[in-house]
Jmol script that loads the backbone (N, CA, C; Angstrom):
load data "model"
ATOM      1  N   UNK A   1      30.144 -26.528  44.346  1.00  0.00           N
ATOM      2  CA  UNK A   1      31.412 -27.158  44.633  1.00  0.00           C
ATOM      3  C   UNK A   1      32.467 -26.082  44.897  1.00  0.00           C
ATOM      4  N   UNK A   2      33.039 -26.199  45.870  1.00  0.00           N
ATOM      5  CA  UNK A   2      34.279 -25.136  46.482  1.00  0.00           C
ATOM      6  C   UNK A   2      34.013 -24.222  47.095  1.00  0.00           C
ATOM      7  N   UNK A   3      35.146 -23.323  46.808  1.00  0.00           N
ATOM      8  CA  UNK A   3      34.704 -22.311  48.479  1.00  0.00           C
ATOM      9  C   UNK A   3      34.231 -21.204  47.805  1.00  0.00           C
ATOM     10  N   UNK A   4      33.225 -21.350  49.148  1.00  0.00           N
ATOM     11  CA  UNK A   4      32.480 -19.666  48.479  1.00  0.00           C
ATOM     12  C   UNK A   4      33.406 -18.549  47.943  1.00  0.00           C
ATOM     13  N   UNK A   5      32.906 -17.582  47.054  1.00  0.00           N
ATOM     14  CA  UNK A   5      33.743 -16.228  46.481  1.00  0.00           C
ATOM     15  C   UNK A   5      34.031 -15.670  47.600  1.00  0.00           C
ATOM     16  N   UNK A   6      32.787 -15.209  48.415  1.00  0.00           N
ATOM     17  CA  UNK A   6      32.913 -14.396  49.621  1.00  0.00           C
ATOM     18  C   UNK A   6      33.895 -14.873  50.714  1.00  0.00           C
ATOM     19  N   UNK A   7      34.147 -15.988  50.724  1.00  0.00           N
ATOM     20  CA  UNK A   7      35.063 -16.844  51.658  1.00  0.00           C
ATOM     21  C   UNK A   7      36.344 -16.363  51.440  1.00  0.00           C
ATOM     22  N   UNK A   8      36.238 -16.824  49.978  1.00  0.00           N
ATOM     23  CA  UNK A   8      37.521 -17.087  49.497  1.00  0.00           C
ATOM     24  C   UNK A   8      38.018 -15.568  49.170  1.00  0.00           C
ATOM     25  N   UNK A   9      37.801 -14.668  48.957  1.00  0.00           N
ATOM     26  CA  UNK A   9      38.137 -13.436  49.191  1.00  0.00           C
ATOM     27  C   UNK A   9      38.648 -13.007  50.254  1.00  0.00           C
ATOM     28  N   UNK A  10      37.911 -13.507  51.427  1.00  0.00           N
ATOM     29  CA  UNK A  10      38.147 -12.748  52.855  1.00  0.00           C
ATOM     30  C   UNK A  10      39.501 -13.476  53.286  1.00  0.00           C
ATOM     31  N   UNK A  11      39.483 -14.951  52.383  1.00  0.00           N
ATOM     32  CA  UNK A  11      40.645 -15.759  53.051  1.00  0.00           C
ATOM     33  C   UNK A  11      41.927 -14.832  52.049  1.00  0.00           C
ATOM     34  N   UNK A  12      41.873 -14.697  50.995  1.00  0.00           N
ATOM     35  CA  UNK A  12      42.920 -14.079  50.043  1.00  0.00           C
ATOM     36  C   UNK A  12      43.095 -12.576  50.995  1.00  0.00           C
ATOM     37  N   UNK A  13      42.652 -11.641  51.541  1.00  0.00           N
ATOM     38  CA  UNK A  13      42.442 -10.485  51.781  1.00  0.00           C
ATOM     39  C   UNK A  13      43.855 -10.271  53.362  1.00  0.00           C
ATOM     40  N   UNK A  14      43.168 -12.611  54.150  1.00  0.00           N
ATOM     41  CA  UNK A  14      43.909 -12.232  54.922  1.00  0.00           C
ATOM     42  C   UNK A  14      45.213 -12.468  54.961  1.00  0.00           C
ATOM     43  N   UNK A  15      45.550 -13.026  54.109  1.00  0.00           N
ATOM     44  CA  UNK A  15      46.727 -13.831  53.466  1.00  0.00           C
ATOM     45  C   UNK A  15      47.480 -12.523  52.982  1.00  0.00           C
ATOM     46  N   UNK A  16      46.943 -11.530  52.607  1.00  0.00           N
ATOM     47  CA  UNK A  16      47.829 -10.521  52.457  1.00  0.00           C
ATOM     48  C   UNK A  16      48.051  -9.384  53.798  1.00  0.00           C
ATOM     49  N   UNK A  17      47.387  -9.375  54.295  1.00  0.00           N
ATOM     50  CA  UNK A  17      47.336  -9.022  55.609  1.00  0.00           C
ATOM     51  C   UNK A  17      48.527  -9.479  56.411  1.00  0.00           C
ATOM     52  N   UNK A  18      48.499 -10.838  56.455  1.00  0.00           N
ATOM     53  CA  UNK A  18      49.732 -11.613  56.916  1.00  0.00           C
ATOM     54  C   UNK A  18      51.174 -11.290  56.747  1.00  0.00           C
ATOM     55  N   UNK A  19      51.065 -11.384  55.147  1.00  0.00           N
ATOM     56  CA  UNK A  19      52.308 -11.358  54.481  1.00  0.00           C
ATOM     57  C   UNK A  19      52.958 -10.001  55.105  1.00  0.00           C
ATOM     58  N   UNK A  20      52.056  -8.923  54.357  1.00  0.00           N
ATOM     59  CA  UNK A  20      52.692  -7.538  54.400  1.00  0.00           C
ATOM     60  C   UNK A  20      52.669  -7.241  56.129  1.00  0.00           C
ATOM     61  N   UNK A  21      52.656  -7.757  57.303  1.00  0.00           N
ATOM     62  CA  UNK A  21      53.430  -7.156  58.483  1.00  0.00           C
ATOM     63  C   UNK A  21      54.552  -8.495  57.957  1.00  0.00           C
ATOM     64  N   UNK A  22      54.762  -9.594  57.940  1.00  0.00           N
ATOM     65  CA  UNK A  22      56.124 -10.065  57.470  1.00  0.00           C
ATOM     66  C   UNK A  22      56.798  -9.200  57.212  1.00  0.00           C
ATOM     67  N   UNK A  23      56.674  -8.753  55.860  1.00  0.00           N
ATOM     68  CA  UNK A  23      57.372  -7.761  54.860  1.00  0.00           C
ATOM     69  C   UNK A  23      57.752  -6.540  55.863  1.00  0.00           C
ATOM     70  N   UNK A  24      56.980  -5.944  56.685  1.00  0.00           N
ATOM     71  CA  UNK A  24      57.694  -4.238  57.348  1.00  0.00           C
ATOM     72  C   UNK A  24      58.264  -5.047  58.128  1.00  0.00           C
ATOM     73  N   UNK A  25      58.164  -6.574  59.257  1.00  0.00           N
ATOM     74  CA  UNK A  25      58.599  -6.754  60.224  1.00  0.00           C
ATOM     75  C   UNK A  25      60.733  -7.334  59.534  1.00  0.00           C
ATOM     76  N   UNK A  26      60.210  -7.994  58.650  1.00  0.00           N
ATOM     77  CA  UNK A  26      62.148  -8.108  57.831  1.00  0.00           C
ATOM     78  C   UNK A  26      62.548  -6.893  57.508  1.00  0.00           C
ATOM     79  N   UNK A  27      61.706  -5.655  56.675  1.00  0.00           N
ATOM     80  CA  UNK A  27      62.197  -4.754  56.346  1.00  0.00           C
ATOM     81  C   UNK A  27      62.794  -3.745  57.571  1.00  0.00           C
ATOM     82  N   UNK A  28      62.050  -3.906  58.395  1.00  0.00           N
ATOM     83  CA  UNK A  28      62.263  -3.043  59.702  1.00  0.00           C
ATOM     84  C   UNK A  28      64.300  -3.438  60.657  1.00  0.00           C
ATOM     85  N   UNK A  29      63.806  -5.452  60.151  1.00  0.00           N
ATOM     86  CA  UNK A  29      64.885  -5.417  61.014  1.00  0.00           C
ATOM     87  C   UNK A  29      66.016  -5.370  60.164  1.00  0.00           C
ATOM     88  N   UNK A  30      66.320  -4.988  58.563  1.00  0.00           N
ATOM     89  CA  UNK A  30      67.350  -4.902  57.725  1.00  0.00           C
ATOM     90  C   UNK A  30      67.658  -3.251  58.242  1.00  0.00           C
ATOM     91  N   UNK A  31      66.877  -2.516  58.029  1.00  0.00           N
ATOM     92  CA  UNK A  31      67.356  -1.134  58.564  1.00  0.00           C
ATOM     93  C   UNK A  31      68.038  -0.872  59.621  1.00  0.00           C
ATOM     94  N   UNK A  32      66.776  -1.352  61.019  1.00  0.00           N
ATOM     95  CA  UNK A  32      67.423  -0.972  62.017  1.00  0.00           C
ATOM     96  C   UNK A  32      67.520  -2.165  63.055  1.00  0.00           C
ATOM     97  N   UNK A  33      67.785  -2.128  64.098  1.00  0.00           N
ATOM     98  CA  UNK A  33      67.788  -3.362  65.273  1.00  0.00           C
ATOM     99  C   UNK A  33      66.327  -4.230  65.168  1.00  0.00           C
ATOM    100  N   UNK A  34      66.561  -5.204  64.809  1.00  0.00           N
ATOM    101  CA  UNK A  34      65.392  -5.802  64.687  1.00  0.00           C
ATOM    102  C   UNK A  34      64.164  -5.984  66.014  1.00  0.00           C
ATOM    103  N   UNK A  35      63.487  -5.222  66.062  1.00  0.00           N
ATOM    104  CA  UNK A  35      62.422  -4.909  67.266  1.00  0.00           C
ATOM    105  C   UNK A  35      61.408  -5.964  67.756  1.00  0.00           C
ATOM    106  N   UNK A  36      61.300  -6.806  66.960  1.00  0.00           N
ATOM    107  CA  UNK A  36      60.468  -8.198  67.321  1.00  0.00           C
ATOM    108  C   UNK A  36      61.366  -9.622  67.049  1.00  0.00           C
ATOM    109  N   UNK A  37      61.478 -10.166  67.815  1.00  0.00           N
ATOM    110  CA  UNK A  37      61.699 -11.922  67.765  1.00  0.00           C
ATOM    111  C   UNK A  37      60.228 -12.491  66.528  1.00  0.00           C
ATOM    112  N   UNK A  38      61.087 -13.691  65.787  1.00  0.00           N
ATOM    113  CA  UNK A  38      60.407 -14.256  64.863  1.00  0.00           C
ATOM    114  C   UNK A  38      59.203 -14.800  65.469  1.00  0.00           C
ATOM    115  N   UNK A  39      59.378 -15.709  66.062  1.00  0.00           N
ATOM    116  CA  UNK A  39      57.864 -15.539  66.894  1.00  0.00           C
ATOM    117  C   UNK A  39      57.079 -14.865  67.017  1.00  0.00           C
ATOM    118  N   UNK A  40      57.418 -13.490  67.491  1.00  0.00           N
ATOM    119  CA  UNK A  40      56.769 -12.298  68.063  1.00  0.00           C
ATOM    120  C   UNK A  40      56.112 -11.826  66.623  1.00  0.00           C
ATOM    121  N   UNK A  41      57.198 -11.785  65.474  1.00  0.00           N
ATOM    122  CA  UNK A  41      56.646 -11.490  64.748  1.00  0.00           C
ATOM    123  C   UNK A  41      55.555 -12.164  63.655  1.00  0.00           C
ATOM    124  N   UNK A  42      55.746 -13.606  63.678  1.00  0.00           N
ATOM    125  CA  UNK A  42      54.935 -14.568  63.222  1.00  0.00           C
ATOM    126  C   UNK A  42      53.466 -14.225  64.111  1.00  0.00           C
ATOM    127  N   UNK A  43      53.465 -14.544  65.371  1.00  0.00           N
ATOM    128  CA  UNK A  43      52.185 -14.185  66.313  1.00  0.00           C
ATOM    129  C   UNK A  43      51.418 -13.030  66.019  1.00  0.00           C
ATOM    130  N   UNK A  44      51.696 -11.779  65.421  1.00  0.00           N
ATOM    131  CA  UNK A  44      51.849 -10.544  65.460  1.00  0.00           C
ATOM    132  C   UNK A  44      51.032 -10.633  63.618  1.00  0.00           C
ATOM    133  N   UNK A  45      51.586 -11.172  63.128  1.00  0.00           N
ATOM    134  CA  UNK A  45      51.043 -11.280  61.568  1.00  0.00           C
ATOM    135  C   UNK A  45      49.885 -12.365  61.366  1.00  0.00           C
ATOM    136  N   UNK A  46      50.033 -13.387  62.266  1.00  0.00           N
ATOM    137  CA  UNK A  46      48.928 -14.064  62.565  1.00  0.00           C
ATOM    138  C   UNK A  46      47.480 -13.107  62.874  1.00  0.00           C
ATOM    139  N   UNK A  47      47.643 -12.353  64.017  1.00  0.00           N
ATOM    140  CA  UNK A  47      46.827 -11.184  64.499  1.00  0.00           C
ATOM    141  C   UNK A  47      46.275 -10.802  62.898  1.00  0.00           C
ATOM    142  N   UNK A  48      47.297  -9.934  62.838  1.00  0.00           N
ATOM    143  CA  UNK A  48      46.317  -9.107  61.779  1.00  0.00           C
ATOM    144  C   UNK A  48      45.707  -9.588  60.557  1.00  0.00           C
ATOM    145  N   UNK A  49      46.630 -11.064  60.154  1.00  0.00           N
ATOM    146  CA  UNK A  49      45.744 -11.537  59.235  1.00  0.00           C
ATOM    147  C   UNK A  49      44.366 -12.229  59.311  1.00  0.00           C
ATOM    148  N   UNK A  50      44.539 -12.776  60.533  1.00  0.00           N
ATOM    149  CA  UNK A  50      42.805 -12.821  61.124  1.00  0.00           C
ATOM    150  C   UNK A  50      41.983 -11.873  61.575  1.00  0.00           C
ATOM    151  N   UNK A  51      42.626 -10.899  61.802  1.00  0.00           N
ATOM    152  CA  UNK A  51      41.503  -9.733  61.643  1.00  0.00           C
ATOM    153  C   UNK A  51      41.342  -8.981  60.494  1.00  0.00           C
ATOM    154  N   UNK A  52      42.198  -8.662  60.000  1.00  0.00           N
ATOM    155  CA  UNK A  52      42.014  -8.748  57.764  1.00  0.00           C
ATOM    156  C   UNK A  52      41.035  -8.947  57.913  1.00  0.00           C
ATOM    157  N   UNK A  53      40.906 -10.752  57.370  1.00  0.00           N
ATOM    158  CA  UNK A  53      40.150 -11.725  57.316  1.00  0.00           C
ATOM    159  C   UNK A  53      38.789 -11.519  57.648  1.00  0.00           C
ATOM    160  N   UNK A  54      38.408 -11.306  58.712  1.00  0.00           N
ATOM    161  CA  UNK A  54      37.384 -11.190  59.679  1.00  0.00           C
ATOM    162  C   UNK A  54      36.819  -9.514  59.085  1.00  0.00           C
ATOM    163  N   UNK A  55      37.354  -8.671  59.089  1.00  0.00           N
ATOM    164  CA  UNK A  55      36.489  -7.528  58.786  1.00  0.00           C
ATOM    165  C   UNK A  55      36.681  -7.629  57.107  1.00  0.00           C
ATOM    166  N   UNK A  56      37.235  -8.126  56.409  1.00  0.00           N
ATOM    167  CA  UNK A  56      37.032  -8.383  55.049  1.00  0.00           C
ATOM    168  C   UNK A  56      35.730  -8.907  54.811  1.00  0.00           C
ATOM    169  N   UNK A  57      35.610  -9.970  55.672  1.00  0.00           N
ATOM    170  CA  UNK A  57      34.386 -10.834  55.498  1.00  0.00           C
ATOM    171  C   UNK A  57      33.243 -10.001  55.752  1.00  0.00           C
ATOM    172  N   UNK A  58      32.916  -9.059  57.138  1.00  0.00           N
ATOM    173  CA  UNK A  58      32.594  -8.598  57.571  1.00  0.00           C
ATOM    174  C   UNK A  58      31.491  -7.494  57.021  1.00  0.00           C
ATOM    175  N   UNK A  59      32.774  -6.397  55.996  1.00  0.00           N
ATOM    176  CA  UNK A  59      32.621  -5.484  55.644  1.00  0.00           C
ATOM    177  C   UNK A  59      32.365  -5.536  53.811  1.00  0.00           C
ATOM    178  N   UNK A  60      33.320  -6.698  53.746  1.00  0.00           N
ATOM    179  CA  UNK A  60      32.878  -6.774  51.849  1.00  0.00           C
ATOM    180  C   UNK A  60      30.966  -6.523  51.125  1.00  0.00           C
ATOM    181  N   UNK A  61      30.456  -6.723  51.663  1.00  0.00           N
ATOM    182  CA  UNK A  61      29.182  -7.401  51.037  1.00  0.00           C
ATOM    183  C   UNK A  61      28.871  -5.397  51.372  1.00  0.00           C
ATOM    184  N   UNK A  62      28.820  -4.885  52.342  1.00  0.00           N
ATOM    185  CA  UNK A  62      28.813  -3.882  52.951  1.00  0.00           C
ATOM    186  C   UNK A  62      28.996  -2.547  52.042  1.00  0.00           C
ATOM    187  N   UNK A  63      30.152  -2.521  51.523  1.00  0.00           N
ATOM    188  CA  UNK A  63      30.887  -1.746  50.843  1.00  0.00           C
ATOM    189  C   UNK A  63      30.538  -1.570  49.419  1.00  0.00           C
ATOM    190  N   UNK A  64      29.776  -2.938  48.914  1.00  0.00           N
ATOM    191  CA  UNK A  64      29.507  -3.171  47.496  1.00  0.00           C
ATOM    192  C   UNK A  64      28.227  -2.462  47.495  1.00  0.00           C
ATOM    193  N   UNK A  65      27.463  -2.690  48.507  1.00  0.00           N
ATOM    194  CA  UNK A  65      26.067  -2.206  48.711  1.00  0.00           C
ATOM    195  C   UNK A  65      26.102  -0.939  48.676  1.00  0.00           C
ATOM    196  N   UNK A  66      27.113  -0.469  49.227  1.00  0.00           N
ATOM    197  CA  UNK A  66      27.289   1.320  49.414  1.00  0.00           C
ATOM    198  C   UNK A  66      27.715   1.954  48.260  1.00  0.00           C
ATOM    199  N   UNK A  67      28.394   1.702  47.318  1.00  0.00           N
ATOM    200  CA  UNK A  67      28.726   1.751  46.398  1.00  0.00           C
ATOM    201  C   UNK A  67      28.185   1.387  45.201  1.00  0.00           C
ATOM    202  N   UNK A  68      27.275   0.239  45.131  1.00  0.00           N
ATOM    203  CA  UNK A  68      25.555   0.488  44.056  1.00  0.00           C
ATOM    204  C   UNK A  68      25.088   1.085  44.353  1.00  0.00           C
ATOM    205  N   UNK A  69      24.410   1.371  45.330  1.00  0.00           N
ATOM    206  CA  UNK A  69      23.562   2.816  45.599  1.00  0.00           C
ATOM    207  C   UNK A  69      24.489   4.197  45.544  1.00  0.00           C
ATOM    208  N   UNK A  70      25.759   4.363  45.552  1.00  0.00           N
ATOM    209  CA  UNK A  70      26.137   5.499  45.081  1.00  0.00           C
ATOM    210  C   UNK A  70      26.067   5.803  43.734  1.00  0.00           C
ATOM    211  N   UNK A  71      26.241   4.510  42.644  1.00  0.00           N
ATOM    212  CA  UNK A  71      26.228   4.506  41.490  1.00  0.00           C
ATOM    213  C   UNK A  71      24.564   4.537  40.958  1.00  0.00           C
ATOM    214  N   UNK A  72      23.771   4.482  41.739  1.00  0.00           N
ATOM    215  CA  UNK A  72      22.253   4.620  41.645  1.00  0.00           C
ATOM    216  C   UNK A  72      21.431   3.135  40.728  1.00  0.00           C
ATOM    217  N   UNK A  73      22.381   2.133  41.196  1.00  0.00           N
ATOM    218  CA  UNK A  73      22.149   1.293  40.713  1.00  0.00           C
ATOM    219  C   UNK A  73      20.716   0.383  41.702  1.00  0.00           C
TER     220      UNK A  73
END
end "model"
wireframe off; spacefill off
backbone 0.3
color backbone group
């Protein structure tokens, strides 16, 4: 019942992905001239949180594997 770990990781992974270009794209435009339209920048955080997402998924299972066998497990 529910969503896979592995899912649900890659979905949490992209969700932060998302957020944090939000975060430089407001922080960027409090400093200086704001360089993207909200759109632009919504579209733009969309991007990377689906690709997060996607190589999270991708690469998780990957990384764990590389890392038991470093531990000689």
């Amino acid at each position: 019942m529910g969503i896979d770990p592995h899912t649900k990781s890659a979905a949490l992974w992209g969700a932060i992905g998302f957020l944090s270009v939000l975060v430089l794209v407001q922080g960027a435009a409090l400093v200086w001239v704001p360089v993207v339209t909200i759109t632009q920048g919504l579209a733009l955080a969309t991007l990377v949180g689906f690709a997060t997402m996607v190589g999270s998924y991708l690469l998780e299972s990957r990384l764990a594997a590389w890392a038991r066998r470093r531990r000689g497990e």
